[in-house]
C-alpha positions as CSV (number, residue, x, y, z in Angstrom):
1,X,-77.7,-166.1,-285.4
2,X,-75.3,-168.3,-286.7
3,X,-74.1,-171.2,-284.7
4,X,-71.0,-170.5,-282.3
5,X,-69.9,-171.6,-279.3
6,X,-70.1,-169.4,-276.0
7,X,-67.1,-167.2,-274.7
8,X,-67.1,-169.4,-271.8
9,X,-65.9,-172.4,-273.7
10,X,-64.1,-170.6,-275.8
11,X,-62.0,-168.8,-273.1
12,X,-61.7,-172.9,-271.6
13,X,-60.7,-173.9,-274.9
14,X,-58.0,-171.1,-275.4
15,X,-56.6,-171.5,-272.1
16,X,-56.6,-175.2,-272.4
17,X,-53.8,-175.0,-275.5
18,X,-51.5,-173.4,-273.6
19,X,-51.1,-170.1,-275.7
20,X,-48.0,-167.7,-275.7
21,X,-49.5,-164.2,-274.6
22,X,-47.9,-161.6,-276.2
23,X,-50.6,-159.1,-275.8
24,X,-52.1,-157.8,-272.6
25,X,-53.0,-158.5,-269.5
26,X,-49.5,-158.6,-268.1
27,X,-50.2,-161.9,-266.1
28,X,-50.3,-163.4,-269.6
29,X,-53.1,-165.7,-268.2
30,X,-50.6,-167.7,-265.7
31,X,-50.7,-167.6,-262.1
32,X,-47.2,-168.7,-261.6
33,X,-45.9,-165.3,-260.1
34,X,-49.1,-165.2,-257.9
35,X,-48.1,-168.9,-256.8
36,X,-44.4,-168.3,-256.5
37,X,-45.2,-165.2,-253.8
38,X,-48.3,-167.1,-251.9
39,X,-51.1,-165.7,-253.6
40,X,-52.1,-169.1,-255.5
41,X,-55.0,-169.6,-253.2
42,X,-56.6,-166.1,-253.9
43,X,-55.9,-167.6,-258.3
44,X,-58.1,-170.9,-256.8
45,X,-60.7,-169.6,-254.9
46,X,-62.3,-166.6,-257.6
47,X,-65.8,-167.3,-256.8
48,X,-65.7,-167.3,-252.9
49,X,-63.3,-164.0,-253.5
50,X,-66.4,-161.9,-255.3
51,X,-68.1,-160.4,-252.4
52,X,-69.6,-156.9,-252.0
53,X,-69.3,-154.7,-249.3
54,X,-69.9,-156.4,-246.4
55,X,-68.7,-155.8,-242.5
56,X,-65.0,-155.5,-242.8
57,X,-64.2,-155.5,-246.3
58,X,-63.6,-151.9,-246.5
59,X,-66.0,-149.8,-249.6
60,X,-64.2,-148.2,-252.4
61,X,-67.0,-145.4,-252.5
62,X,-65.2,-144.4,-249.3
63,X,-62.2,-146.4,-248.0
64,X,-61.1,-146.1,-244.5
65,X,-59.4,-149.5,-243.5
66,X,-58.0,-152.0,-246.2
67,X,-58.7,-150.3,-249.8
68,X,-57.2,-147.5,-248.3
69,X,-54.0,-149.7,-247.1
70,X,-53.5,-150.5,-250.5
71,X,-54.2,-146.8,-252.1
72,X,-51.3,-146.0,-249.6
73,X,-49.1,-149.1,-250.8
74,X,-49.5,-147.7,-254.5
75,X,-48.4,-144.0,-253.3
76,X,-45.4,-145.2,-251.6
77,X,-44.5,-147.5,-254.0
78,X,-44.6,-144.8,-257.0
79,X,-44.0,-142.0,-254.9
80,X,-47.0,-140.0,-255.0
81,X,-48.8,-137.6,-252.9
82,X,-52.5,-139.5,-253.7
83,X,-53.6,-142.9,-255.5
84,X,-57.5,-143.9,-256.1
85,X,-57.9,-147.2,-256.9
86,X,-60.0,-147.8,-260.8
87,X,-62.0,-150.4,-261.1
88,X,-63.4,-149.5,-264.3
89,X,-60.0,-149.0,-266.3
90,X,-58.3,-146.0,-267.0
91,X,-60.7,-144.3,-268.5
92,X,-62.5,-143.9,-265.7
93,X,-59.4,-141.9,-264.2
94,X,-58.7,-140.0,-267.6
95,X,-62.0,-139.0,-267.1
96,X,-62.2,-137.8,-263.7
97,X,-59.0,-136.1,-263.9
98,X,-59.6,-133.9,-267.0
99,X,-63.4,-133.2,-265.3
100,X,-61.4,-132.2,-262.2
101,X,-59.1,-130.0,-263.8
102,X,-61.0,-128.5,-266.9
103,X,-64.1,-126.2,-265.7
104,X,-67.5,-126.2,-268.0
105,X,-66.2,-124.0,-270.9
106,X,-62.8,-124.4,-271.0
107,X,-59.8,-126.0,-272.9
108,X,-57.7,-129.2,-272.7
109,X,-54.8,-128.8,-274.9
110,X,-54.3,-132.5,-276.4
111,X,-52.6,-135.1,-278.3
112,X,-55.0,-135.7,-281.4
113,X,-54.3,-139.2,-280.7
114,X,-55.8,-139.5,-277.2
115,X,-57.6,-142.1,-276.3
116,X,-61.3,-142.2,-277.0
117,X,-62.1,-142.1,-273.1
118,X,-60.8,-138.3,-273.4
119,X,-63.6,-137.7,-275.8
120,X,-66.1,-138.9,-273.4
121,X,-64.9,-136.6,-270.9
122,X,-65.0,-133.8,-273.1
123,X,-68.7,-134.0,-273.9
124,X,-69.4,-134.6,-270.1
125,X,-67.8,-131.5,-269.4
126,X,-68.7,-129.1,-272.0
127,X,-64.8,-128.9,-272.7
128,X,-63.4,-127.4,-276.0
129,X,-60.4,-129.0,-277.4
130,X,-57.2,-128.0,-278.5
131,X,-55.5,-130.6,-280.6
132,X,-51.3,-131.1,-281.1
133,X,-51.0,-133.7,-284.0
134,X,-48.3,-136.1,-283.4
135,X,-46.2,-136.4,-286.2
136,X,-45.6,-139.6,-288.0
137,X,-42.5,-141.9,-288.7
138,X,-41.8,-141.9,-292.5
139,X,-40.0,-144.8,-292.4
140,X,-42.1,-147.3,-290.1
141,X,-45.7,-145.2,-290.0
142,X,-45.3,-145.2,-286.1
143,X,-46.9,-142.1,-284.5
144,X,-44.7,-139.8,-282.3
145,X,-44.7,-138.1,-279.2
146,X,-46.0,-134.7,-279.0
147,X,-43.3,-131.6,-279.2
148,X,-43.3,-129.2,-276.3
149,X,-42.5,-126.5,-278.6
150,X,-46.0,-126.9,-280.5
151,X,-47.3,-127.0,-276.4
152,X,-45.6,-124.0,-275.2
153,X,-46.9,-122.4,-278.7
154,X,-50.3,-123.2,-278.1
155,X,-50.5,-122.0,-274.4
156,X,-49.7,-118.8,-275.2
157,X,-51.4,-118.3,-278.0
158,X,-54.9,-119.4,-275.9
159,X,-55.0,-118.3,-272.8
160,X,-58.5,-120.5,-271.7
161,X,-56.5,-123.6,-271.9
162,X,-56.7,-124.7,-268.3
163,X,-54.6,-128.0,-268.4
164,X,-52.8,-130.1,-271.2
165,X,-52.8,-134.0,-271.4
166,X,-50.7,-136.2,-273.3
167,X,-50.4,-139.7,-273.8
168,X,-46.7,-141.2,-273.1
169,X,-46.2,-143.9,-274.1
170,X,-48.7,-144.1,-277.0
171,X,-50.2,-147.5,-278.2
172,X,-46.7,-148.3,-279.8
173,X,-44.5,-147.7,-276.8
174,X,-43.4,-144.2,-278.3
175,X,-42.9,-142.1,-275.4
176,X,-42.8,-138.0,-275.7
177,X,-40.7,-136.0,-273.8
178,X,-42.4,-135.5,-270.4
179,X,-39.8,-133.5,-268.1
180,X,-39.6,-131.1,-271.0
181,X,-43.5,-131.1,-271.4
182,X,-44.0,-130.7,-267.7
183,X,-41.6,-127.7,-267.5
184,X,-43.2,-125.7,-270.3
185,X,-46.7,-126.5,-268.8
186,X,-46.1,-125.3,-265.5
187,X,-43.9,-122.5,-266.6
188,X,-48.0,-121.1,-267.9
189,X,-49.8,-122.3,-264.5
190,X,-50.9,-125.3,-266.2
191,X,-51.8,-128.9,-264.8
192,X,-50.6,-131.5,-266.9
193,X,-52.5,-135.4,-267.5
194,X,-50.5,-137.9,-268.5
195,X,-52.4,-141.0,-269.9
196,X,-49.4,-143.7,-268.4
197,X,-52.2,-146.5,-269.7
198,X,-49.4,-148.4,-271.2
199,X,-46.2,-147.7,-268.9
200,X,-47.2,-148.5,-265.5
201,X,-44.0,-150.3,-265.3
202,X,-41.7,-147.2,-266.3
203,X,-41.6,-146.6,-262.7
204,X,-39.7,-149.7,-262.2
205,X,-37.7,-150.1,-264.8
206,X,-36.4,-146.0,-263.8
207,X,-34.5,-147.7,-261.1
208,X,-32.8,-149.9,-263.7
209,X,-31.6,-147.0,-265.8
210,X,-30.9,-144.8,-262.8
211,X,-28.0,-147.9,-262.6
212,X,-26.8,-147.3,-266.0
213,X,-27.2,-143.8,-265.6
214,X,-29.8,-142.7,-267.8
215,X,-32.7,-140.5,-267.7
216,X,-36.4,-141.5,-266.1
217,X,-39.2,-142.1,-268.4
218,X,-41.7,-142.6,-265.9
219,X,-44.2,-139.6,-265.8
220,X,-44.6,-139.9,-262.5
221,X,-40.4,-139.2,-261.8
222,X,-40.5,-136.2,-264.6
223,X,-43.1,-133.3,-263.1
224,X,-46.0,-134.8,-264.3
225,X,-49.5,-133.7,-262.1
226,X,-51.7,-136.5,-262.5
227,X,-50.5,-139.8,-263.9
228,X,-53.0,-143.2,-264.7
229,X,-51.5,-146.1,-264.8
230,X,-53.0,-149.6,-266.4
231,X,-51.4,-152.0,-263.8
232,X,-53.4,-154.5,-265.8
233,X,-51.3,-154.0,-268.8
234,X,-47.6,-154.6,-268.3
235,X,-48.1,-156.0,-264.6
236,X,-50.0,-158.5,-262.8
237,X,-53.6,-156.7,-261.6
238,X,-56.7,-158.6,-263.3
239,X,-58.2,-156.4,-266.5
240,X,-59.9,-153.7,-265.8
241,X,-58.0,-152.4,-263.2
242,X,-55.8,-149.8,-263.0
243,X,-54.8,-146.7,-260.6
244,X,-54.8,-142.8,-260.5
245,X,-51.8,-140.9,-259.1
246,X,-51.7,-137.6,-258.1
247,X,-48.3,-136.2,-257.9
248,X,-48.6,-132.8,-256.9
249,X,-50.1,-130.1,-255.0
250,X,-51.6,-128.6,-258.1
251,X,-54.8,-130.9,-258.9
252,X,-57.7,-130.6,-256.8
253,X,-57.7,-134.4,-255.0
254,X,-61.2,-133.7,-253.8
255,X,-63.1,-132.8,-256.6
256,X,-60.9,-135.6,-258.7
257,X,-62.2,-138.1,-256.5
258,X,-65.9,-136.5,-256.5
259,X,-65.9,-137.3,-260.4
260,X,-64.4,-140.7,-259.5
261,X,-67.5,-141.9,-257.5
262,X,-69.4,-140.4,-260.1
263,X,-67.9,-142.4,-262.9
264,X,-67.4,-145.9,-261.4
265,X,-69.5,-149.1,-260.2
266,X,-71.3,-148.5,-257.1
267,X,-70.7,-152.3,-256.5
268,X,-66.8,-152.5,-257.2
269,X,-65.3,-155.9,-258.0
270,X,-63.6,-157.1,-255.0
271,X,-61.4,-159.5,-257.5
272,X,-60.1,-156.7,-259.3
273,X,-59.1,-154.9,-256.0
274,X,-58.0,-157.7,-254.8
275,X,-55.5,-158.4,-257.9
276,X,-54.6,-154.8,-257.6
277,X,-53.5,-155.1,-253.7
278,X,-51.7,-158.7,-254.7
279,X,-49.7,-156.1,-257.6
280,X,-48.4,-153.9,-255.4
281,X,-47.9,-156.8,-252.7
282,X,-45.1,-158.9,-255.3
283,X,-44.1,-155.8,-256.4
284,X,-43.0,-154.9,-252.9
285,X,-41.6,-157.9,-252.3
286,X,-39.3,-158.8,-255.5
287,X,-39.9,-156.2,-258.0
288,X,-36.4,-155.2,-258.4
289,X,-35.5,-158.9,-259.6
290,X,-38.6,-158.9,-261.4
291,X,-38.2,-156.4,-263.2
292,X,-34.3,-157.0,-264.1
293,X,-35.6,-160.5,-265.1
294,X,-38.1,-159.3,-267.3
295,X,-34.9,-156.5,-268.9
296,X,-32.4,-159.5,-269.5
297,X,-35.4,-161.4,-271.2
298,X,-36.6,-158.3,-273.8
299,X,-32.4,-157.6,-274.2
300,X,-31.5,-161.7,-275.2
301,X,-34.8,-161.4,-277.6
302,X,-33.2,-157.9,-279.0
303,X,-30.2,-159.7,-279.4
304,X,-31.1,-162.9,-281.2
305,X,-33.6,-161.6,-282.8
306,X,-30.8,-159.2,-284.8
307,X,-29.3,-162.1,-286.5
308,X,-32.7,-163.6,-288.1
309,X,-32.6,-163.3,-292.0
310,X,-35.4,-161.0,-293.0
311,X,-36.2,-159.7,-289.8
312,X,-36.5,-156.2,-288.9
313,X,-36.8,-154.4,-285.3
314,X,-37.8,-150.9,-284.5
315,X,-35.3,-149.8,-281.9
316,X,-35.8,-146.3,-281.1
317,X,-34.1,-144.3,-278.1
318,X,-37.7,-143.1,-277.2
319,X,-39.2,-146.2,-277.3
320,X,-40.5,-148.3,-274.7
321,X,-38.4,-151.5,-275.1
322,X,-40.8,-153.9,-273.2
323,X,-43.0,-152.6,-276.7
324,X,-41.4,-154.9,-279.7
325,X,-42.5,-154.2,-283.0
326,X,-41.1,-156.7,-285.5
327,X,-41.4,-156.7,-289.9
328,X,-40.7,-159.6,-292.2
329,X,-41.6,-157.4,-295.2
330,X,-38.4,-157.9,-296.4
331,X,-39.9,-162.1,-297.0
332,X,-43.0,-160.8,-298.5
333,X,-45.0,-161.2,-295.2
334,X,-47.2,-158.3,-294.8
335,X,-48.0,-157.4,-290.9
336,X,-51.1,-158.9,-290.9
337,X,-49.8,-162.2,-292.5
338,X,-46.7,-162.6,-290.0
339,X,-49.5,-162.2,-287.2
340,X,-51.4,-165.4,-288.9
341,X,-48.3,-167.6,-289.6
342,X,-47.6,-166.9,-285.5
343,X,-51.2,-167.2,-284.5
344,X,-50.6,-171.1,-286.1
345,X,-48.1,-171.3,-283.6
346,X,-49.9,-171.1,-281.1
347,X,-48.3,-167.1,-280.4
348,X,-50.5,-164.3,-280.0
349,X,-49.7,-160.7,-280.2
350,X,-51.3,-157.4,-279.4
351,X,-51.7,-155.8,-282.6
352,X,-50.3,-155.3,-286.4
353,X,-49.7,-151.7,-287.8
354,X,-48.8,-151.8,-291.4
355,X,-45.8,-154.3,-292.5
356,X,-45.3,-154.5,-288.3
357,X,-46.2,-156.6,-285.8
358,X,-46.1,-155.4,-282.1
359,X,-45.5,-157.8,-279.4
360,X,-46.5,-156.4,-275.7
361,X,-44.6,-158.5,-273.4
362,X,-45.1,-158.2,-269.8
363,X,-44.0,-159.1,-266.4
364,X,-46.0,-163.0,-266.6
365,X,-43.9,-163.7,-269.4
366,X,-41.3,-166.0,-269.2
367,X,-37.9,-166.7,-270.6
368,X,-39.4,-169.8,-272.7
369,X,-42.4,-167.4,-274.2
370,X,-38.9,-165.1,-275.7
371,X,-37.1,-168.3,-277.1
372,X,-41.0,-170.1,-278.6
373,X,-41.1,-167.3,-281.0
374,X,-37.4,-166.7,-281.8
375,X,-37.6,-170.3,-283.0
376,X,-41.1,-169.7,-284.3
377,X,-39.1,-166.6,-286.5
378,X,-36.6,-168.3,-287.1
379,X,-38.3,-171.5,-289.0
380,X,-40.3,-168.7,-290.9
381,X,-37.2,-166.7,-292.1
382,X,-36.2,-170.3,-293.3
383,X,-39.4,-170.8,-294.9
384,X,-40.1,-167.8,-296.6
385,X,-35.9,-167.2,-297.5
386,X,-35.8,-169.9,-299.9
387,X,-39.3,-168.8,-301.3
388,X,-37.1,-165.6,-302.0
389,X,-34.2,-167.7,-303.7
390,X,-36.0,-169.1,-306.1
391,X,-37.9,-166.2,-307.3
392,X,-34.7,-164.4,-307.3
393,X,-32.8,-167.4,-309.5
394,X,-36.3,-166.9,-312.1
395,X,-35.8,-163.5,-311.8
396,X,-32.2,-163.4,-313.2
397,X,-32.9,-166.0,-315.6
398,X,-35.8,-163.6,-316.8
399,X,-33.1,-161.0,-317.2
400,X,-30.5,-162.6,-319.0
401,X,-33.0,-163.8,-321.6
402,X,-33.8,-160.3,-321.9
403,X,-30.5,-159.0,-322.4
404,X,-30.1,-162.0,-324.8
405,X,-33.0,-160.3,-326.6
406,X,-32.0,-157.0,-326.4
407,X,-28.7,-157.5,-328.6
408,X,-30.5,-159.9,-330.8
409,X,-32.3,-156.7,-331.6
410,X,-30.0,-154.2,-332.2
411,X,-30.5,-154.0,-335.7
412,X,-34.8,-154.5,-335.2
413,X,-36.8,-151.4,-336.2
414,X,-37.1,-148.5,-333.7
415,X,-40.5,-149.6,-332.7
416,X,-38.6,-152.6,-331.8
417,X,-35.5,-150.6,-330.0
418,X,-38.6,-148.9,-328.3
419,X,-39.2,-152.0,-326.7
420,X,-36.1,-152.8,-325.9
421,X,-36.1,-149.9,-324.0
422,X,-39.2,-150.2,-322.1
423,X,-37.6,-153.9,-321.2
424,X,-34.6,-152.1,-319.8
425,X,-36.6,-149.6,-317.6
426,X,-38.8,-152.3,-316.5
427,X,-35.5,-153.8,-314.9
428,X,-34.3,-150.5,-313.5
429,X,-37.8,-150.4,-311.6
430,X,-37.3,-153.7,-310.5
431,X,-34.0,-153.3,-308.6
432,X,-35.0,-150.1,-307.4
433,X,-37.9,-151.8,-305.7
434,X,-36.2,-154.8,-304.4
435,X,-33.9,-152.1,-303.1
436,X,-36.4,-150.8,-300.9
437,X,-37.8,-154.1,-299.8
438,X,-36.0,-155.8,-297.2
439,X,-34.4,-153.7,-293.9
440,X,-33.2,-154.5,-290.9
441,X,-31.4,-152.8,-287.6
442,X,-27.8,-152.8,-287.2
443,X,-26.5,-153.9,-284.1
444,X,-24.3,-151.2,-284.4
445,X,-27.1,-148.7,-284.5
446,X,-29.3,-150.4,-282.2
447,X,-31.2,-147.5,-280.4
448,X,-31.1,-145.4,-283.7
449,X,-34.1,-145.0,-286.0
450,X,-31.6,-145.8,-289.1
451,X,-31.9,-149.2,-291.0
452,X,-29.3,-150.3,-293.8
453,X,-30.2,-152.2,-296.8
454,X,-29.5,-156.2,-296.3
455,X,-29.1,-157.0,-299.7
456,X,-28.9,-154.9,-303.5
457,X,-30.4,-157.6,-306.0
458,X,-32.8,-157.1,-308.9
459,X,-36.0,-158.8,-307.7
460,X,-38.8,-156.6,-307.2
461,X,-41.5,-157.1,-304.6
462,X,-43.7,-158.4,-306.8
463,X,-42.3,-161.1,-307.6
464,X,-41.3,-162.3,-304.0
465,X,-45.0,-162.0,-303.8
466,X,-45.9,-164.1,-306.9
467,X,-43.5,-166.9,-305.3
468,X,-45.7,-167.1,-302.4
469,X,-49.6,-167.1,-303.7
470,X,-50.4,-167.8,-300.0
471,X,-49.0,-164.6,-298.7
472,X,-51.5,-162.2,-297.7
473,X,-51.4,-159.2,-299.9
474,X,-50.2,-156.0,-297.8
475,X,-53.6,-154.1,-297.2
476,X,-52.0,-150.3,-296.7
477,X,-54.1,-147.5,-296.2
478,X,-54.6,-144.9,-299.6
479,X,-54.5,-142.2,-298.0
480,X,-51.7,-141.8,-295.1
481,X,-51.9,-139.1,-294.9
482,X,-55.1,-138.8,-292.9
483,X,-53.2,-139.7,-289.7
484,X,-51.6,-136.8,-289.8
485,X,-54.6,-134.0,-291.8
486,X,-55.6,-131.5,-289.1
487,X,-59.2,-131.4,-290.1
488,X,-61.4,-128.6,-290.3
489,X,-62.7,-127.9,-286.2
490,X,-66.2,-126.7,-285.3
491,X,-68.3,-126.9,-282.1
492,X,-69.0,-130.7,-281.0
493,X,-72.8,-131.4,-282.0
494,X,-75.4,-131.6,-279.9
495,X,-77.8,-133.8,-282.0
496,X,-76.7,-135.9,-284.7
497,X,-78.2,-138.1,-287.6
498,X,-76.6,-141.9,-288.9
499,X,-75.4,-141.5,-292.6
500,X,-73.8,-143.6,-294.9
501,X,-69.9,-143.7,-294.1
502,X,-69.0,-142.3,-297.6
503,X,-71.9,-139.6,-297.8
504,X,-70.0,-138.1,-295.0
505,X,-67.7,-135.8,-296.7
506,X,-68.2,-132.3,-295.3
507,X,-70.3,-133.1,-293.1
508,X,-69.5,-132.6,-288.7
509,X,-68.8,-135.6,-287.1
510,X,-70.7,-136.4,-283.5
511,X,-68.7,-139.8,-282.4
512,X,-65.3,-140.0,-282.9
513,X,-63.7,-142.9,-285.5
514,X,-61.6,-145.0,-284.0
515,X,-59.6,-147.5,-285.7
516,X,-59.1,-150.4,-283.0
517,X,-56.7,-151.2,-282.2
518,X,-54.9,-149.1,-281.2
519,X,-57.9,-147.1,-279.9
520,X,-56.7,-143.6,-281.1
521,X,-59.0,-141.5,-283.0
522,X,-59.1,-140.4,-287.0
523,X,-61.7,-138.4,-286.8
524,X,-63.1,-136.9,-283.3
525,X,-66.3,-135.2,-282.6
526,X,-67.0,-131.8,-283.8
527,X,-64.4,-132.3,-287.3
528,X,-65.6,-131.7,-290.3
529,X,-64.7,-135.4,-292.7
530,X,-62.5,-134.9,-295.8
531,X,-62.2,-138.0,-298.5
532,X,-58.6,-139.1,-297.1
533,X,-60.3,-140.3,-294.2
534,X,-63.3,-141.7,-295.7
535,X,-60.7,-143.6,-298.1
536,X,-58.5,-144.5,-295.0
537,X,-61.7,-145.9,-293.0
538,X,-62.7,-147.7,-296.4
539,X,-59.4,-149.3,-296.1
540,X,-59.2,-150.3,-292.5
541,X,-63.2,-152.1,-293.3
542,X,-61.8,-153.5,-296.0
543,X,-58.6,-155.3,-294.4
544,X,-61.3,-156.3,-291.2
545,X,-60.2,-154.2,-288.9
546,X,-62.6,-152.9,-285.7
547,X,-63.2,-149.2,-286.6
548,X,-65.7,-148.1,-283.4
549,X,-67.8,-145.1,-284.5
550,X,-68.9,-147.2,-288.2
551,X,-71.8,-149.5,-287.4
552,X,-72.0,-152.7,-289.5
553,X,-74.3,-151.2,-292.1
554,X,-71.2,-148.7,-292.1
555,X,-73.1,-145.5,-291.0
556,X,-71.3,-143.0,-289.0
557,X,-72.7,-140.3,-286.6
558,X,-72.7,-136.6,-288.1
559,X,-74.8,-133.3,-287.0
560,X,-77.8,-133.5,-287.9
561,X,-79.4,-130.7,-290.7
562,X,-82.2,-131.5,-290.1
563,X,-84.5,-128.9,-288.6
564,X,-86.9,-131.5,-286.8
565,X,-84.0,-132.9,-285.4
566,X,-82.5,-130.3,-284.0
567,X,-86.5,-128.9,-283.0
568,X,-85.9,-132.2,-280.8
């Protein structure tokens, strides 16, 4: 084992430098707000807070005095007919919901992006999916949310699909159309599970829009059956936690909270419950200002952020705003490298996704977190702009000498003319390609998926790049196209065998692949692998990403054909 030190003084170290959280928990590791709303002693005293379930603390495994006081606080506060309490994440309540919902044998009709906690359930249960592929953004890769037209096709084309589930928003903040998706589903006696992991807040920030008069995105305000939320995420609960709503008459409660005591600890962490009843406590008391605090904050950022050089925003009108995905492509920083040049700044974010970087703010952040990396961006669009200059002042000196060349030659030999002309097209590529590079959002247009061109020059990519040797090459996938291939579907596998990742072509798969983040499945149990994925896995390896479902000797799980194993 090679020498490192331990996560505890690691997390000591970390904490001890003061870092700028953008990425989750949505305390962002401060306990101001818990201070500010006299909870600091509960922050203080951690240790003499973990108890178990002794005389008066109330048991999770059957609450009747406090836990229940705060299941209650979460129902009234989102409006709910039901909440449990998770203690093991949302995927505990994904789980227990679609194992309540779905009998042995049937269908889930679901994203093909769900989160791998939905597989789990599925193998528990003996449940057949039904996939709807989201579709994919041409322009920034970003995966969609899921059309109710391909739903309301699918339910009536297969009538053993007992309930659908959808994720909204997805990983990027993309949220689908859930009033629409609710109607259709119920319109076919469905029950419909939305996975709310990453918009817990949505509830709140309805009562914002309601002001401005636009619609709710909250799944819980728009028909939705059951919603989970991730308090932990976007609000102040402790990781790990989270809660389960049900909204309606139509789920069973009872048998959704039998699969609940199935699926969590038997010996619940009385800190996470404990941050979960301090949430909805704040939340309670202030969450109004709160959460119009935290909307001024993400709107000045929108707004300064618009007049950086380089810079471009994704601002879409079914995005999640408090989700902020951010490209300097247009300076030659790949994803990945704006993510590093931050990380030296002491600035953290939650994940990179091609040329973008996505920060997930939440309701711990602070005014000062919005302006440290505005200022951070800034001094990089300064860095990186003159890089640009100067390749662009080499570039046209290149091109003048070559026009200088080209009539100089005029009267050269056609092999020599057929140089010329290959010169010329060479230069056509290069502004075509420079054209393509750098885009940003129009204030104007803010709220629009549209992007206009910042500048028309004749430098090419390339040569921004060879400016800047210490930029980090862009690592894109080969084969896109594998996020959006419906694969071949079979019966999930009993038994399986561990092959060699690029052996696997043809063969059924028996774990899901699962490039992490953001936790959303290329290849799910019971699909039959094609090369694009194999080359798009390769790729993700390649560029270090977590992909869960390769081990490190990059073997993945397929059916096994092996008689003895199956004999087994």
């Amino acid at each position: 084992m090679k020498d490192r030190v331990s996560l505890t003084d690691f997390l000591m170290y970390h904490k001890e430098t003061h870092p700028i959280s953008f990425h989750m928990p949505g305390h962002k590791g401060r306990g101001t707000l818990y201070g500010i709303y006299g909870f600091g002693d509960f922050i203080k005293n951690v240790v003499g807070n973990d108890i178990t379930e002794i005389p008066g603390a109330d048991a999770l495994q059957q609450p009747r005095e406090r836990i229940k006081d705060i299941m209650e606080g979460y129902a009234g506060l989102y409006g709910v007919k039901h909440t449990e309490l998770l203690v093991n994440g949302s995927s505990a309540g994904l789980m227990a919901s679609i194992l309540g919902s779905v009998s042995r044998g049937g269908k889930l009709l679901m994203g093909r992006n769900s989160h791998r906690s939905v597989y789990g359930a599925l193998r528990l249960g003996g449940i057949d999916p039904v996939y709807i592929m989201p579709e994919i953004d041409d322009e920034t890769g970003l995966q969609l949310g899921l059309d109710p037209n391909k739903i309301e096709a699918a339910l009536i084309k297969d009538p053993d699909i007992k309930a659908v589930l959808v994720t909204s928003p997805n990983y990027y903040g993309v949220l689908s159309d859930i009033e629409r998706i609710a109607s259709v589903v119920h319109l076919h006696g469905r029950i419909l599970i939305v996975d709310q992991a990453h918009g817990a807040h949505l509830k709140f920030f309805d009562y914002l829009r309601s002001e401005d008069g636009l619609p709710h995105r909250a799944a819980e305000n728009c028909g939705a059956d059951i919603v989970v939320d991730s308090t932990h995420k976007t609000l102040l609960s402790f990781t790990g936690s989270a809660i389960l709503n049900i909204c309606t008459e139509r789920p069973d409660v009872s048998r959704i909270s039998e699969f609940l005591r199935m699926l969590q600890t038997t010996s619940p962490s009385y800190l996470l419950m404990g941050s979960l009843d301090i949430n909805q406590q704040i939340l309670r008391m202030d969450g109004y200002n709160l959460i119009k605090n935290w909307d001024a904050d993400i709107k000045y950022f929108y707004q300064e952020a618009a007049q950086i050089a380089g810079l471009g925003l994704i601002d879409r009108i079914d995005l999640d705003e408090t989700k902020v995905s951010i490209t300097m492509s247009a300076l030659g920083l790949s994803g990945p490298k704006l993510a590093e040049e931050l990380e030296k700044r002491n600035i953290w974010v939650e994940l990179t996704h091609g040329d973008y970087v996505m920060l997930m703010t939440g309701l711990g952040n602070e005014r000062g977190d919005y302006e440290d990396i505005l200022t951070a961006l800034r001094n990089l669009s300064a860095q990186y702009s003159g890089r640009i200059t100067a390749a662009k002042k080499a570039a046209r000196k290149e091109q003048d000498q070559n026009l200088e060349s080209d009539t100089d030659l005029k009267s050269e030999s056609s092999s020599q003319e057929s140089g010329s002309n290959r010169t010329k097209t060479a230069q056509k590529e290069l502004k075509s390609g420079s054209n393509r590079t750098g885009t940003t959002v129009s204030e104007s247009e803010r709220g629009s998926n549209r992007t206009e061109t910042t500048e028309s020059s004749p430098e090419s990519a390339s040569a921004i790049t060879d400016s800047a040797p210490e930029t980090a090459a862009h690592v894109a996938p080969i084969s896109d196209s594998a996020l959006t291939e419906r694969l071949e579907q079979r019966k999930i596998p009993d038994t399986y065998e561990e092959i060699p990742l690029y052996s696997a072509e043809g063969r059924v798969l028996y774990e899901s692949i699962i490039p992490y983040p953001p936790g959303s499945p290329i290849a799910c149990p019971g699909e039959v692998l094609n090369k694009s994925v194999i080359l798009y896995v390769r790729d993700q390896l390649v560029a270090q990403h977590v992909v869960l479902g390769v081990d490190e000797e990059g073997r993945v799980k397929v059916e096994s054909d092996c008689v003895l194993f199956k004999e087994i």
